[in-house]
KOLLO-367779 format. One record per residue (C-alpha): residue number from 0; x, y, z. Coordinates in steps of 0.5 Angstrom, whole numbers, plus 500, padded with zeros to 3 digits. Layout:
<pts>
[pt NUM,[X,Y,Z]]
...
</pts>
This chain:
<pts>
[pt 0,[500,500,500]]
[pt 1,[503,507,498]]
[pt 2,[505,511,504]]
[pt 3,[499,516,507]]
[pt 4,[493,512,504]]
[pt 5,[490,509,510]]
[pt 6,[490,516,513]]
[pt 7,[487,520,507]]
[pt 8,[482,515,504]]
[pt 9,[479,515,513]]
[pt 10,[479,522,512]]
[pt 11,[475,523,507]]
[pt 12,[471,517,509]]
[pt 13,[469,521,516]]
[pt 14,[468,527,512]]
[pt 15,[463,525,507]]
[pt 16,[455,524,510]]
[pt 17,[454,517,509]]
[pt 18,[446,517,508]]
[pt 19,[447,520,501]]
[pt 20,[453,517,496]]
[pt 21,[451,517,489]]
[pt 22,[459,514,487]]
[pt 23,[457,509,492]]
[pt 24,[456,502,490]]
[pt 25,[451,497,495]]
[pt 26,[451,490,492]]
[pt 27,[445,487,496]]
[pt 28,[442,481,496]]
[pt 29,[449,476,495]]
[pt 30,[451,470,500]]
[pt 31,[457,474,501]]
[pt 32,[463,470,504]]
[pt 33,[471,472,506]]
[pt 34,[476,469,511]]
[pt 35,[478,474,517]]
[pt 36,[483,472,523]]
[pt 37,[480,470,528]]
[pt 38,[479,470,536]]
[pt 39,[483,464,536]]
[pt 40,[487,468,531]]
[pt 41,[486,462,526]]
[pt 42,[482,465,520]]
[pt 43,[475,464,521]]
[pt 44,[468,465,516]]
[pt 45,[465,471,516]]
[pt 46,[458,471,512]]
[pt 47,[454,477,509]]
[pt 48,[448,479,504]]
[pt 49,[451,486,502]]
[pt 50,[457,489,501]]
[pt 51,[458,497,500]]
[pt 52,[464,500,496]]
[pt 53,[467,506,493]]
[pt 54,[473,509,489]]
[pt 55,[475,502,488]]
[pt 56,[475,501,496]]
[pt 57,[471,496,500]]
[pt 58,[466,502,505]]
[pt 59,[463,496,509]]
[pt 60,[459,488,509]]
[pt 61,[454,487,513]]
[pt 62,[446,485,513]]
[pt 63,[443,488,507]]
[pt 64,[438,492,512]]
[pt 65,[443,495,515]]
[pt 66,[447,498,509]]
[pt 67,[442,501,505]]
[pt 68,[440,504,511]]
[pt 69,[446,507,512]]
[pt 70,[447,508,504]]
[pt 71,[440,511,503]]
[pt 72,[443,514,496]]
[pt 73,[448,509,494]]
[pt 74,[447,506,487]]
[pt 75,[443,499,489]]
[pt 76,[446,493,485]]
[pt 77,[442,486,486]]
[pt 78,[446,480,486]]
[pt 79,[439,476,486]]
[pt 80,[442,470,491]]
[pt 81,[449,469,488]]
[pt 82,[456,467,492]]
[pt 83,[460,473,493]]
[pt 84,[468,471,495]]
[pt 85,[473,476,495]]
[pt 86,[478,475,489]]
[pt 87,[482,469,489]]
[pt 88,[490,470,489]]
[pt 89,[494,465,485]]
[pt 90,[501,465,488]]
[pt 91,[505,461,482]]
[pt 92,[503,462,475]]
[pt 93,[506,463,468]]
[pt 94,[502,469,464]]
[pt 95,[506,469,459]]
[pt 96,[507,462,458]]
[pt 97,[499,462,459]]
[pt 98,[498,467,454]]
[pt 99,[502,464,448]]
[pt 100,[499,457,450]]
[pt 101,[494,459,446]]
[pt 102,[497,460,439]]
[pt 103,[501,454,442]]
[pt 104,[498,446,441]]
[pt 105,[496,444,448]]
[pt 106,[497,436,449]]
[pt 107,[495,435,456]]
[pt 108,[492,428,458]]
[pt 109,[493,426,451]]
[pt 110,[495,419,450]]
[pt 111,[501,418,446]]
[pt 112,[498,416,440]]
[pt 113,[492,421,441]]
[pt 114,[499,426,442]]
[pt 115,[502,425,435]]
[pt 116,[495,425,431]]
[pt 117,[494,433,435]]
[pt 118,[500,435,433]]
[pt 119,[500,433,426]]
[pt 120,[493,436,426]]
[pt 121,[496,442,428]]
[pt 122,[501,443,424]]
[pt 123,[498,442,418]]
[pt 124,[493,449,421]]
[pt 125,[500,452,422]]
[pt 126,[504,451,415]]
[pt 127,[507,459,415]]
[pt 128,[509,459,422]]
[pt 129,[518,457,423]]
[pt 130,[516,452,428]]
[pt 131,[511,448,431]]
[pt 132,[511,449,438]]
[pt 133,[506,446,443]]
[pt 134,[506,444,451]]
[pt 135,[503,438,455]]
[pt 136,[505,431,454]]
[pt 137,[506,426,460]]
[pt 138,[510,420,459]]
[pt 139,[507,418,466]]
[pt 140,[500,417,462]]
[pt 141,[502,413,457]]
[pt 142,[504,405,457]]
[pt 143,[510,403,459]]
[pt 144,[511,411,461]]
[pt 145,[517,412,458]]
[pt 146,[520,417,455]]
[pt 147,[519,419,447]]
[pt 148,[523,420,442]]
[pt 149,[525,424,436]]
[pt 150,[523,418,431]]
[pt 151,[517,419,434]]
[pt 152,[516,427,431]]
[pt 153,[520,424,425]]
[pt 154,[514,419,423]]
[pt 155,[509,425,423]]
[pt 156,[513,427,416]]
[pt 157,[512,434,418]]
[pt 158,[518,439,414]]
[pt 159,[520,444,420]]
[pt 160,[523,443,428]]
[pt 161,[517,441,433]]
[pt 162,[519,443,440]]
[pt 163,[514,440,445]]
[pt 164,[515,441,453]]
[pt 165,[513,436,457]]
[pt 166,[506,438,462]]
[pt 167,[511,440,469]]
[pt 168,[516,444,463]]
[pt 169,[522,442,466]]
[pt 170,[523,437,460]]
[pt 171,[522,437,452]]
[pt 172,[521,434,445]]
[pt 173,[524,435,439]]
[pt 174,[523,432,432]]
[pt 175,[530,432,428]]
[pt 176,[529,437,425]]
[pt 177,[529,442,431]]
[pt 178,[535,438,434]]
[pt 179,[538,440,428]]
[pt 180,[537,447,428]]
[pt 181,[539,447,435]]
[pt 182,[545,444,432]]
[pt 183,[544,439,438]]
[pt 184,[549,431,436]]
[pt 185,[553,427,440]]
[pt 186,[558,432,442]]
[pt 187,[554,438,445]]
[pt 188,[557,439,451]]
[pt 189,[551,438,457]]
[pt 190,[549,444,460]]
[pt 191,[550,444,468]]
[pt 192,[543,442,471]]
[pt 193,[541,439,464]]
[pt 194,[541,433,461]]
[pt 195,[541,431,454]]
[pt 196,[538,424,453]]
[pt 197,[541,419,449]]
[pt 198,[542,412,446]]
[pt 199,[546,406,446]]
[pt 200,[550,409,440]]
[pt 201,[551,416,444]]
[pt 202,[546,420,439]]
[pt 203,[541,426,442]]
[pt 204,[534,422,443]]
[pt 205,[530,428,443]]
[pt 206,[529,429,450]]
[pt 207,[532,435,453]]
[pt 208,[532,436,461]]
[pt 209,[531,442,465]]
[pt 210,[538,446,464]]
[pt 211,[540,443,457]]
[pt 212,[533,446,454]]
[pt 213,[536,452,454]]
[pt 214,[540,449,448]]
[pt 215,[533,449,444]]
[pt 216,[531,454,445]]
[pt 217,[535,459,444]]
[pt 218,[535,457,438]]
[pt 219,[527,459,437]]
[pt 220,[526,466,435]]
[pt 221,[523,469,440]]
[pt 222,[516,473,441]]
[pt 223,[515,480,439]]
[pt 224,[514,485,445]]
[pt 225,[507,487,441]]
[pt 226,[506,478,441]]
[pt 227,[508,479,449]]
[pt 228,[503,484,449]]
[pt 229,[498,481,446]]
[pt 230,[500,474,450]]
[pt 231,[499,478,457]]
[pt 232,[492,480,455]]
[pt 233,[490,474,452]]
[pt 234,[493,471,460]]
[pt 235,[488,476,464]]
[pt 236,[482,475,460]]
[pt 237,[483,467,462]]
[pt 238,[485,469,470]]
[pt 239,[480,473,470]]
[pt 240,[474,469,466]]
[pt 241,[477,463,473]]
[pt 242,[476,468,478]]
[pt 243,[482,470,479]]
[pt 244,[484,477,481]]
[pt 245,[492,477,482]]
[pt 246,[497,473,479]]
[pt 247,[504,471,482]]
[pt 248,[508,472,476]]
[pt 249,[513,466,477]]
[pt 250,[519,469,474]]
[pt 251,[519,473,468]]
[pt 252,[526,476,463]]
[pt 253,[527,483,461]]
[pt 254,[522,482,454]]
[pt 255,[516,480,458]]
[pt 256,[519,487,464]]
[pt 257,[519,491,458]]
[pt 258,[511,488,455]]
[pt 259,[508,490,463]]
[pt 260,[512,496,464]]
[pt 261,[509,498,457]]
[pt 262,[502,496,458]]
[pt 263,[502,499,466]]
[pt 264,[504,505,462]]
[pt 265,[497,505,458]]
[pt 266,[492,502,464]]
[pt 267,[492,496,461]]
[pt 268,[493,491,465]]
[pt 269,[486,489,468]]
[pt 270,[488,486,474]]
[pt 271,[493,486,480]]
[pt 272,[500,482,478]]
[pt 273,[506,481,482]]
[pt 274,[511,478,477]]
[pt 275,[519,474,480]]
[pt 276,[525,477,476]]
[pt 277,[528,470,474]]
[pt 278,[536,470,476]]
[pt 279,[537,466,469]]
[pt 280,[535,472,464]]
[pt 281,[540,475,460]]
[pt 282,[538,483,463]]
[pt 283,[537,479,471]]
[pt 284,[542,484,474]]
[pt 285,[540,491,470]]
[pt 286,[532,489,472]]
[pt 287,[534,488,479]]
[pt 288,[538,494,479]]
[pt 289,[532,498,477]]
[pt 290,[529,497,483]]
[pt 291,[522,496,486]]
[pt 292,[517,498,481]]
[pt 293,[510,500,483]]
[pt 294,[506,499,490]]
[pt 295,[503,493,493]]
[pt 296,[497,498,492]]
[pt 297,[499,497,483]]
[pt 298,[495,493,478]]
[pt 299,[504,492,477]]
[pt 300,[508,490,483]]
[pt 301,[515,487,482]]
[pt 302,[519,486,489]]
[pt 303,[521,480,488]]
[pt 304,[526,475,484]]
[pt 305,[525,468,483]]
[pt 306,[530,462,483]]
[pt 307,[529,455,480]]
[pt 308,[534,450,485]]
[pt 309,[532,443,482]]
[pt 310,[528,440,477]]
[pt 311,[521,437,477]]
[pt 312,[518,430,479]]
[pt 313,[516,427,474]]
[pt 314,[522,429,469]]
[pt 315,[526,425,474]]
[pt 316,[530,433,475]]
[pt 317,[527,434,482]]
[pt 318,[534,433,486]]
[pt 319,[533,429,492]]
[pt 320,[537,426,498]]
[pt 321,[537,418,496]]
[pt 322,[537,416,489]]
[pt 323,[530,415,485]]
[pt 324,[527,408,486]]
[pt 325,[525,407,480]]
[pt 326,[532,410,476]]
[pt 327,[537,409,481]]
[pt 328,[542,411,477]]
[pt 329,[541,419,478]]
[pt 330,[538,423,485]]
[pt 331,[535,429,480]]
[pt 332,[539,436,478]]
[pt 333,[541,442,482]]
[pt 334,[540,447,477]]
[pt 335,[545,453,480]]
[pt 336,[552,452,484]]
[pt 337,[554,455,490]]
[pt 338,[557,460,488]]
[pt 339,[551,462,484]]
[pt 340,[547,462,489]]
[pt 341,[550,466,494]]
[pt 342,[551,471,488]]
[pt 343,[543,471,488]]
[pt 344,[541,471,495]]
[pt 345,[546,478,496]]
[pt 346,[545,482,490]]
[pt 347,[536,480,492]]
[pt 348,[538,483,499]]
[pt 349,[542,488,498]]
[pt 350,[537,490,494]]
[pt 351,[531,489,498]]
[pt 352,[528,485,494]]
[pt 353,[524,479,495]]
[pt 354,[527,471,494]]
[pt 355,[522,466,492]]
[pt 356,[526,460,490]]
[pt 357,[523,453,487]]
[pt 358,[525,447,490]]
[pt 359,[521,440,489]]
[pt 360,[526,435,492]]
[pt 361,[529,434,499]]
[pt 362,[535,436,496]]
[pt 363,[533,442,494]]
[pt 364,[529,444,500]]
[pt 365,[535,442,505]]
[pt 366,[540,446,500]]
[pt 367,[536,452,500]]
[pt 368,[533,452,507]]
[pt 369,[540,452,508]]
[pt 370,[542,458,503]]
[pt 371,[536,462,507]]
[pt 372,[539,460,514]]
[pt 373,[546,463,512]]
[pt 374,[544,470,509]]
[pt 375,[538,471,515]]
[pt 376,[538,477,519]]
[pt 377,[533,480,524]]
[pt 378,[529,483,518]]
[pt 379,[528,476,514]]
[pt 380,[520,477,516]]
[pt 381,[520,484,513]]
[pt 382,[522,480,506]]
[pt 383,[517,475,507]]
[pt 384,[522,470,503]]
[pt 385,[518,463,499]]
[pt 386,[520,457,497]]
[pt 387,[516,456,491]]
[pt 388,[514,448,491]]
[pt 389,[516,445,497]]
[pt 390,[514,439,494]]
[pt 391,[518,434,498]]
[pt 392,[521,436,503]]
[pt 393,[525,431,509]]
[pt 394,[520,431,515]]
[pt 395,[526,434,520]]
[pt 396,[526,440,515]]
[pt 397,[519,443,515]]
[pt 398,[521,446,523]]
[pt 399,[526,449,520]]
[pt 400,[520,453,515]]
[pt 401,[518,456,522]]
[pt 402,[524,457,524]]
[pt 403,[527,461,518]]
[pt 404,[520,465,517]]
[pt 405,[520,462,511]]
[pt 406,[512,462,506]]
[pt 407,[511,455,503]]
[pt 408,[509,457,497]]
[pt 409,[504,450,494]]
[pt 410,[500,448,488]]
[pt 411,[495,443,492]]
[pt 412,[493,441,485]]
[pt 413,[500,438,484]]
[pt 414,[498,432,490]]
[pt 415,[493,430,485]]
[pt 416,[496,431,479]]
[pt 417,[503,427,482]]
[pt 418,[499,420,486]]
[pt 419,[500,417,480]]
[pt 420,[508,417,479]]
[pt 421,[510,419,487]]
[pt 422,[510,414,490]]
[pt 423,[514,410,483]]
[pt 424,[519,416,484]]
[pt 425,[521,415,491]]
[pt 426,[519,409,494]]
[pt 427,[512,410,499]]
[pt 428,[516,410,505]]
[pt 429,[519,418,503]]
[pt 430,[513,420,502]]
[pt 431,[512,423,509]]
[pt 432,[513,431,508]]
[pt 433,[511,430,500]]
[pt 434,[505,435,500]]
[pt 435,[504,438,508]]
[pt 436,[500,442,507]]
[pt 437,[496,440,513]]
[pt 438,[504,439,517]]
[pt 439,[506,445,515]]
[pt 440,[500,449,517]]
[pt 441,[500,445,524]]
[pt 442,[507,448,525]]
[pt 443,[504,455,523]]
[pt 444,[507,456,517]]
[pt 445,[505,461,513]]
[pt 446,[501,457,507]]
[pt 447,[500,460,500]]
[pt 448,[497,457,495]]
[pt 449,[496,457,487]]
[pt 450,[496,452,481]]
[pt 451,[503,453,477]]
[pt 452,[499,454,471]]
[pt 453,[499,452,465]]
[pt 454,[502,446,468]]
[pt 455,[496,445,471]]
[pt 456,[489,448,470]]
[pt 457,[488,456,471]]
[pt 458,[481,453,474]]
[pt 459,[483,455,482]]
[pt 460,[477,451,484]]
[pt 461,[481,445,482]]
[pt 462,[486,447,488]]
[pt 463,[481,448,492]]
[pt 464,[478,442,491]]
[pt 465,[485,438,492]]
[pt 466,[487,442,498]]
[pt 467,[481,440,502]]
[pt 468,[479,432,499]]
[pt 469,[486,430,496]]
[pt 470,[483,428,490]]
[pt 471,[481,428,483]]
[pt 472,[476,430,481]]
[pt 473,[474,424,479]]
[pt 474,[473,423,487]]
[pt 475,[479,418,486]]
[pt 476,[483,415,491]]
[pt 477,[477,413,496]]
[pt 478,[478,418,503]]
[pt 479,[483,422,499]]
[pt 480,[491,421,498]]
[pt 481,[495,421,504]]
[pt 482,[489,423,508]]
[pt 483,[492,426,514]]
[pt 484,[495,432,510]]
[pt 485,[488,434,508]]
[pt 486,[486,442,510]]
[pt 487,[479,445,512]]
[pt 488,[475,449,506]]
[pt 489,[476,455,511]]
[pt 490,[484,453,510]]
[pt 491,[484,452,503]]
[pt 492,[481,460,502]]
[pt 493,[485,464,507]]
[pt 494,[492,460,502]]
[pt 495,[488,463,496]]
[pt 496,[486,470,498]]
[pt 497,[490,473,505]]
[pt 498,[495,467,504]]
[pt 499,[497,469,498]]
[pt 500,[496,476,499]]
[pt 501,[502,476,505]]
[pt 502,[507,472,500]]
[pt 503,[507,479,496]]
[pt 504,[506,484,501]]
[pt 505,[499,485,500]]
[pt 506,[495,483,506]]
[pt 507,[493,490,507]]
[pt 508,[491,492,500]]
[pt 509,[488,485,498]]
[pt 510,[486,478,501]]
[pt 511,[479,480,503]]
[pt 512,[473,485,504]]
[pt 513,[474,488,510]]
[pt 514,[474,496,511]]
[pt 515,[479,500,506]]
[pt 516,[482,494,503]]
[pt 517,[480,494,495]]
[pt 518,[473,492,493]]
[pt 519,[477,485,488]]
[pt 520,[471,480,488]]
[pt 521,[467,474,484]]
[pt 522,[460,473,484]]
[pt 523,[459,465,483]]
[pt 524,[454,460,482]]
[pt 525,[454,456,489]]
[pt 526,[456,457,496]]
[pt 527,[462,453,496]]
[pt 528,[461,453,504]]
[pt 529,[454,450,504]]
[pt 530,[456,444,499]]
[pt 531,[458,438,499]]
[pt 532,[466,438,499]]
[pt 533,[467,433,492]]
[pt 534,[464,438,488]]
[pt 535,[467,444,489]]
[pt 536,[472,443,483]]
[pt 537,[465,445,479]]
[pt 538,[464,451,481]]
[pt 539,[463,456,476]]
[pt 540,[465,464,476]]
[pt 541,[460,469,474]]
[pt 542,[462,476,475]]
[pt 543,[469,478,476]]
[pt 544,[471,485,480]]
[pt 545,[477,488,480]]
[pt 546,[478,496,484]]
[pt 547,[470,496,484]]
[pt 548,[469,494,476]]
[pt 549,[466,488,473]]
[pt 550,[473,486,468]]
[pt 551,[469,479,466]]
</pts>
């Protein structure tokens, strides 16, 4: 929040009479719901039937009767019985992937065979375009589970490179037209963090892993700023469509600065996002030495910069304590040295920036928990740092997430997304710590929640629904997987709203609809609080508010 709002926005609430306020707004006749802190200190529902709200700021909630009273002369909006919560937060998120994705072939939960006819069908729609580039495959979904190659692509006979990247992003497939012009063979050197996987002769598979897609995809021509632009809009307009008001950007280079600096210029970003700096981009140290950009109050807030320390699960790049069970040859990848590491954490610091690094494996975790341990100071809460993911995490280490005042911030979706291979990955006996989010909650540990899209659905009730079921939307596994790490519905909310807005220093600004904060909200088709805990991946956004105004 910018300095002095408070005090002025009061001000002119005590000044003006409050029985007459023909800029006032008095949504009446909803089943409002937000997460409040309470007694107890624990978040706690509160219920209303109106919501009164000007210049883009909530005035009060209440009983309709009480509220008209008090507004007599406030324009009256009936919201004819509908749910009201206040925006949802997503607190890991890709937009520009998102955006360009749908210029892109999406290939998730395709079969394999249903994956190769896609894509030669969407070739032959795309015959002007350089490459043919899409997202999504899951070898984990195919028989035999195992990785493609590029003969596979090659049977498609299609003229141009095909580059694919596997549904986490941490892996990728090419035809041998595209290794071709990446000028990709057996005597590429591998970058470290990466893996280029290859056959019993010693020649490239097709499958690039975590650090070594960089060789691809430099060979790619990059998107336009105008194609940047037009891709952020086309992301907003899906977020907001699935009720989501703010977005955590998690990790951006200088092209994809530049198209948000360019649309907060003009007032075209319709929605609050709050964008990582990624330590991997070219112009890393430039953006970071450009200093904080906007207020937690802004449509546009870049605080923050963002790691990643290891690979995924389902690519095998997850960098974990003991070896993978069912590959016992590698223990994952470690995408960044020491050094690296230290040259981040100090330049973020020195900076007072953010640090919010993705560690999926319980290497990772213990190594970053440790880089946060050498570098805290008495102001380590002010800087509010996140470990994006905490996937699998060692069961002595979660303490150290409270002791280190360190957000975990996860994707719930991921535990039903991941009950099909996890347990391949790393034996059941290592699943204590996979997926706490009911641990880490019980240790008080701030919990931000999102979804990591476009590797899963933008749809945050999917999240919601995963967090407090531990199933999939098919109602799978009965009781739910790993059941004891099941949150509240109460829980689940506060992740996506006050949760996720105290990961970017917005708590104040965002998160509910208590009195000054910012009238962000999404009228739905059901209570979500009155229904049957299996259904709540169907709920179905009807109105999406942002600052006062319907943006969808």
């Amino acid at each position: 929040m910018g300095p002095g709002f408070l005090p002025r926005f009061f001000l002119c609430f005590l000044l003006l009479p409050l029985t007459a306020h023909c800029d006032t707004v008095l949504l009446h006749d909803i089943r409002g719901s937000h997460i409040v802190e309470g007694d107890s200190g624990k978040p706690a529902v509160e219920k209303f039937s109106a919501m009164a709200f000007r210049d883009g700021r909530v005035l009060a909630v209440g009983e309709a009767a009480d509220l008209s009273e008090r507004y007599k002369g406030a324009e009256a909006i009936d919201g004819r019985g509908r749910a009201l919560l206040p925006g949802l937060i997503d607190a890991h998120g890709h937009m520009p992937a998102l955006g360009l994705l749908q210029r892109e072939i999406d290939l998730r939960d395709m079969g394999f065979a249903e994956t190769l006819e896609a894509v030669k069908k969407f070739a032959a729609t795309r015959s002007k375009a350089q490459w043919v580039t899409g997202r999504g495959w899951n070898q984990v979904l195919w028989p035999g589970g195992q990785w493609p190659s590029a003969a596979d692509l090659d049977t498609l006979e299609i003229p141009r490179p095909v580059w694919l990247r596997r549904v986490d992003g941490h892996a990728g497939w090419a035809n041998t037209a595209a290794l071709r012009a990446a000028g990709i063979d057996r005597d590429s050197p591998v970058p470290e963090g990466g893996e280029i996987l290859k056959d019993a002769d010693g020649r490239p598979t097709g499958i690039l892993v975590d650090n070594a897609m960089s060789l691809m995809e430099r060979a790619i021509p990059a998107p336009s700023q105008r194609e940047l632009e037009a891709a952020l809009g086309a992301a907003f307009e899906i977020s907001l469509a699935n009720g989501l008001t703010s977005v955590h950007d998690a990790g951006i280079n200088g092209d994809t600065y530049r198209a948000y600096r360019a649309l907060a210029e003009r007032g075209a970003i319709p929605m609050r996002v709050y964008p990582m700096l990624a330590v991997d981009a070219d112009e890393f140290a430039q953006l970071l030495e450009a200093g904080v950009v906007g207020s937690a109050d802004s449509h546009l807030f870049i605080r923050s910069i963002k790691i990643s320390a290891d690979g995924a699960l389902g690519s095998r790049g997850a960098a974990l304590l003991e070896p993978y069970r069912d590959r016992p040859q590698t223990s994952g990848l470690l995408l960044h040295g020491e050094r690296e590491l230290d040259k981040y954490f100090a330049s973020a610091l020195e900076r007072g920036f953010q640090i919010n690094v993705h560690a999926i494996g319980d290497r990772a975790n213990r190594i970053v928990l440790d880089k946060f341990g050498k570098y805290a100071g008495d102001d380590s809460r002010d800087f509010r740092h996140r470990i994006e993911h905490a996937q699998v995490v060692a069961p002595e280490d979660i303490p150290r997430f409270e002791q280190l005042d360190i957000i975990a911030s996860m994707q719930p979706i991921h535990a039903t997304s991941d009950m099909n291979m996890a347990g391949d990955r790393l034996g059941e006996e290592r699943l204590d710590g996979a997926y706490a989010w009911r641990t880490f909650l019980d240790r008080g540990i701030p919990l931000a929640a999102g979804s990591d899209f476009p590797v899963e659905p933008v749809n945050p009730f999917l999240g919601i629904h995963a967090a407090v079921t531990r199933q999939n939307t098919g109602n799978e596994p009965e009781g739910g997987w790993i059941q004891r790490e099941k949150i509240s519905l109460i829980e689940a909310l506060h992740a996506f709203t006050l949760g996720a807005a105290y990961a970017a220093h917005q708590e104040e600004v965002i998160g509910n609809l208590e009195l000054g904060k910012a009238a962000d909200f999404i009228l739905v088709d059901r209570d979500i609080f009155a229904i049957d805990p299996k259904e709540l991946w169907k709920t179905r956004v009807l109105e999406t508010w942002v600052a006062g105004e319907r943006v969808h």
